[in-house]
N, C-alpha and C positions, 0 to 999 in steps of 0.2 A: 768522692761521694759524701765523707763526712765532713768536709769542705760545705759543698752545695747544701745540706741540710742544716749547719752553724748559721749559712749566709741566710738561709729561707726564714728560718727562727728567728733570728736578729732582728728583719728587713719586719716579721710577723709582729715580734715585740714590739718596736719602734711605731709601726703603725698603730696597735692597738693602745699603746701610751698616750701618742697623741694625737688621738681620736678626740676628747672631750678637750684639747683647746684648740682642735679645727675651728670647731663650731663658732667659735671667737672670730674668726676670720670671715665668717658668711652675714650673723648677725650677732647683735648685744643683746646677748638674754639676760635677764632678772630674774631673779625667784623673790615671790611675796607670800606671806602666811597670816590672812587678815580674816578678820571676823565678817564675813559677810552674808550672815544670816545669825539670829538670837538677839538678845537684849543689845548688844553693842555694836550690832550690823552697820549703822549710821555713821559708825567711826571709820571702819573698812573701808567703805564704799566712798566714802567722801575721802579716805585718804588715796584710796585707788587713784579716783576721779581727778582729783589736781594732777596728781601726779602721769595718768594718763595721756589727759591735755597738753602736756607740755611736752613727753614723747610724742605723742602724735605731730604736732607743729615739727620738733626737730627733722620725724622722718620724713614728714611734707615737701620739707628745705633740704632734703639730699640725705639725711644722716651723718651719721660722723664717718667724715672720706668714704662715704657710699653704704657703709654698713647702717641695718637700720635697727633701732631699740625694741625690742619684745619687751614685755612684761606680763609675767605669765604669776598669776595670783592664784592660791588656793585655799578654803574658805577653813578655818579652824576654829569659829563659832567662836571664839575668845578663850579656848581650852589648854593646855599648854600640851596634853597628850597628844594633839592631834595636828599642833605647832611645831613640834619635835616631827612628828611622822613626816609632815609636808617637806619640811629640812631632811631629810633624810634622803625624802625622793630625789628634789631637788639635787643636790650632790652627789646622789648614787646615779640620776641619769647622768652628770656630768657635763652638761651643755649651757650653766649658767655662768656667767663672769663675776656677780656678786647678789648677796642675798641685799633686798631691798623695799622700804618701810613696814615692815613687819609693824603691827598696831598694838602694843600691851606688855607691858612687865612679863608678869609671868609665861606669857609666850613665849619673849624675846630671853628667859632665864634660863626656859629650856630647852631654845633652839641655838645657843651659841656654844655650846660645849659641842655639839654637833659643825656647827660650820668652822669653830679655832681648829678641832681636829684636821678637817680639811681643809684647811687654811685659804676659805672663800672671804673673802671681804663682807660684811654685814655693816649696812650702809642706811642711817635715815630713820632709823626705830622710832614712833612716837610713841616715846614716853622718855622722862626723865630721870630713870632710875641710877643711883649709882652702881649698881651691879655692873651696867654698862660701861663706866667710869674709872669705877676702881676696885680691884687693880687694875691699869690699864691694859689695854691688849691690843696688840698688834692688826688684827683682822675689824676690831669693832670703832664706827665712827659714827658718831653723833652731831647732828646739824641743831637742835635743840636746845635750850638749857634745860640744865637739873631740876628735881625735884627742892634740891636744897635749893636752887638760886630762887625756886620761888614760893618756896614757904618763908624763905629768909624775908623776901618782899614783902609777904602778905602780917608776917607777924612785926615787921616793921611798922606798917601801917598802921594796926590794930593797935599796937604798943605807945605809940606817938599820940592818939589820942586818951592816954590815960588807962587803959584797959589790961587789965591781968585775968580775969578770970575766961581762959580759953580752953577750948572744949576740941576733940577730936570724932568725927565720925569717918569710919577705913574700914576698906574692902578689906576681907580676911584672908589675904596672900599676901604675893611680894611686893605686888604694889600698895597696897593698903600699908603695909608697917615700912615701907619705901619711903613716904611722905608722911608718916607719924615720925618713922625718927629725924626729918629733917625739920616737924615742927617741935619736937622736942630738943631739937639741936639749938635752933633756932629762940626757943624760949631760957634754953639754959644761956646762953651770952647775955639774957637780960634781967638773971636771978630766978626766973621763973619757973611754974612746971606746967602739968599737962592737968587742967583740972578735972577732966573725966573724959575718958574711953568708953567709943563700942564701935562693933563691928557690925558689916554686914557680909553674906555670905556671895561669895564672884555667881553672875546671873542671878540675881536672885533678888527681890524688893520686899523681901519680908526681912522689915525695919521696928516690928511691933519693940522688942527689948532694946533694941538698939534709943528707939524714941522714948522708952520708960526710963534709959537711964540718964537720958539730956533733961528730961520732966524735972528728975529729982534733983538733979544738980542745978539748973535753972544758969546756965553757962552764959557771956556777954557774947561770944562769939563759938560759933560751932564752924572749926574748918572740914571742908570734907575732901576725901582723898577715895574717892568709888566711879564707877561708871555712872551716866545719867538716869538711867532710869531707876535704881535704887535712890541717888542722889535725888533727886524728881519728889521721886515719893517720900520719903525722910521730909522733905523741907513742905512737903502740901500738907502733910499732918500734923506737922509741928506747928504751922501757922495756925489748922484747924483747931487744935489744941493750943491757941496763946503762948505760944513757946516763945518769948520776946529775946529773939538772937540775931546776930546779924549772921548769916553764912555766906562761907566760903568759898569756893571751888577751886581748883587746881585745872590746869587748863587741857589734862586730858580727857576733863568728863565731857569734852564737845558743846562747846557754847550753843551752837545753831541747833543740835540735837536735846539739849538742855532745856532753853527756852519752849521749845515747841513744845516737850514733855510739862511743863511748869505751868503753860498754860498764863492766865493772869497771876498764879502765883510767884512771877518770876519778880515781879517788882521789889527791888531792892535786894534780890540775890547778887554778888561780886563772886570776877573770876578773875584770876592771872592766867596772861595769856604770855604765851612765848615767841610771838608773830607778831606783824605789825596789820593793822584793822584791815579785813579784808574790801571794808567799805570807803576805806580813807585814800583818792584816787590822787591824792597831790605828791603820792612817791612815789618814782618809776616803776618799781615792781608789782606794784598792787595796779596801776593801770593796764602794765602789760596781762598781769595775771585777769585781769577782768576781761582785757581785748579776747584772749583768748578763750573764756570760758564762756563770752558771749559765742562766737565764731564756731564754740562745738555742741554750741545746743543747751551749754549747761545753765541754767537763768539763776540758780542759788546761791550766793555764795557764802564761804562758810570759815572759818577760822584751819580747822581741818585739812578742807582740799589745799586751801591756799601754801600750808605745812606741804602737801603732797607735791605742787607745785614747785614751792622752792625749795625740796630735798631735789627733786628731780633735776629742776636747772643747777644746783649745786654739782650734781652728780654726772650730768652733762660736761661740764666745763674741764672736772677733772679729766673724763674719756678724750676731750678733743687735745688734751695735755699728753697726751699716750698712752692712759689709761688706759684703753681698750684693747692696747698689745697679748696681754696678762694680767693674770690676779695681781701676780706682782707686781706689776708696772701702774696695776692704778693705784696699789699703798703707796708707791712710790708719788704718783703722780697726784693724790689726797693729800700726802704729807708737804705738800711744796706747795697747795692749793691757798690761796685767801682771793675774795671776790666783793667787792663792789656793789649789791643788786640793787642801791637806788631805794632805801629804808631798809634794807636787811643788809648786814655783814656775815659774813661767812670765813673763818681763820682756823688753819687746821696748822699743825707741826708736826716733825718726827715724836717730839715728847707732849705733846698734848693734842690728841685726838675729839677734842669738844667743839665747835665751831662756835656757839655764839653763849652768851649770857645776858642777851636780850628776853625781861621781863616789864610786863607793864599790864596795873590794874584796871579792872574795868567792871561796869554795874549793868545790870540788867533796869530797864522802865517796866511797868506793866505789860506792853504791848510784846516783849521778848526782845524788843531794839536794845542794842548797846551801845551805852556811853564810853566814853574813855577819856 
């Protein structure tokens, strides 16, 4: 009898264990924690979107050896409180394979001390923080480049034309002093400092002090390290106001979300972007990514989705590598990853978890069109 009860227990354990990676066996679930409603909805949504597209086609064409991609997103208004919660679910239902493009710094700050514990793969983040980076960590992988590789670009640019007096406007969290210190990193390699700081507050476009302290410094360049709709407002006043600067942007504040907020004031705004032009059809992956986004209805394209897109085909490649066995099998199966996509590269290692350090400038016209 205490036989039959050991074996009933055991057979009861065993199942209830591996319960949450059956579900790895039926289909490939995601978990996502993106802003899709507030001031940074445009980001979510459009990162969603790419990224959707491009599951949808895989599951269209069979899926990977029959199993098919979920991506199951939930909306964290750009909060980090409510980033952490959605991570929590996520891994407490236990049916996801890996967490994937989570939209924002401080989101992604407070959602990975949640997913390293349970040691889910967090795959795709847009943003460029080093938080992400370093110290490196085994669960977290970045398709992106850094904040540092592209302030490093931007203050190169600014510097090459004679220019020292540079100015900072940042969100007032992780990602705002994320990309201050990598403009200040950036400016120290070239003797230089930060000539003036201010912040704005995350959701938020009251810019009044922030714009009182660019007035008085009268800065050659103002980089800005904020979401678009702060960023938006900051640059329509400062123009109102003869603020003679060139700005910045960093390429998480969403170009296509950017310009439309800018209105005509976008003439002569620059962004670094970490993608290659979602308009530019003459490299395999941006044709494909446009076939596709025509064929699901989506007519915009955006810098953003495009990001969603090719984190997802990234993320794809590794699955059909055996990724989709296990969490484990797809670190294993990331770390042995580099891809090809015909103007993007993608190179991942067991000791370096960063995929690309593709950077390139770009200017907004009047009309919100980008040059590059």
């Amino acid at each position: 009898m205490k036989y039959r009860n050991l074996l009933a227990f055991a057979t009861a354990s065993i199942i209830a264990t591996a319960a949450p990676l059956a579900s790895f066996a039926q289909d490939i679930v995601l978990g996502q924690s993106a802003a899709l409603t507030g001031p940074a909805q445009e980001l979510g949504k459009e990162m969603q979107l790419g990224a959707k597209v491009y599951f949808d086609a895989i599951n269209a064409a069979g899926g990977i050896r029959g199993k098919k991609i979920v991506l199951k997103t939930l909306d964290d208004g750009y909060e980090p409180p409510r980033a952490e919660a959605n991570t929590k679910q996520f891994v407490d239902d236990g049916e996801v394979l890996a967490l994937f493009g989570y939209v924002g710094t401080p989101t992604s700050a407070a959602s990975i001390p949640v997913a390293t514990k349970a040691k889910v793969p967090f795959f795709g983040a847009f943003t460029g923080a080093e938080l992400l980076r370093n110290p490196p960590n085994r669960y977290v992988f970045n398709v992106r480049a850094s904040y540092f590789d592209e302030t490093e670009a931007i203050v190169r640019q600014m510097t090459q034309g004679g220019i020292t007096k540079i100015a900072v406007f940042y969100q007032n969290d992780s990602y705002g002093q994320a990309g201050l210190a990598g403009v200040e990193r950036a400016l120290t390699r070239r003797n230089l400092q930060v000539a003036a700081k201010a912040t704005v507050e995350r959701n938020s476009t009251d810019v009044a002090a922030a714009l009182a302290t660019m007035l008085a410094a009268k800065p050659e360049v103002v980089i800005m390290i904020s979401a678009y709709s702060s960023c938006a407002e900051f640059i329509k006043q400062a123009k109102a106001k003869q603020l003679v600067a060139q700005f910045v942007n960093v390429s998480f504040v969403g170009t296509r979300a950017l310009a439309k907020a800018l209105g005509p004031a976008a003439d002569g705004v620059m962004i670094s972007q970490v993608m290659p032009p979602p308009t530019a059809n003459k490299f395999p992956i941006i044709a494909e990514y446009q076939k596709a986004m025509k064929a699901a209805g989506a007519a915009d394209l955006s810098y953003t989705s495009l990001e969603g897109y090719i984190a997802a085909k990234v993320l794809v490649e590794a699955l059909r590598r055996g990724g989709d066995a296990s969490r484990e099998a797809l670190v294993k199966a990331l770390e042995g990853l580099r891809v090809d996509l015909g103007g993007f590269t993608a190179a991942f290692a067991a000791d370096n978890h960063n995929a690309s350090k593709f950077v390139e400038m770009t200017v907004l016209n009047k009309n919100g069109e980008v040059r590059y």
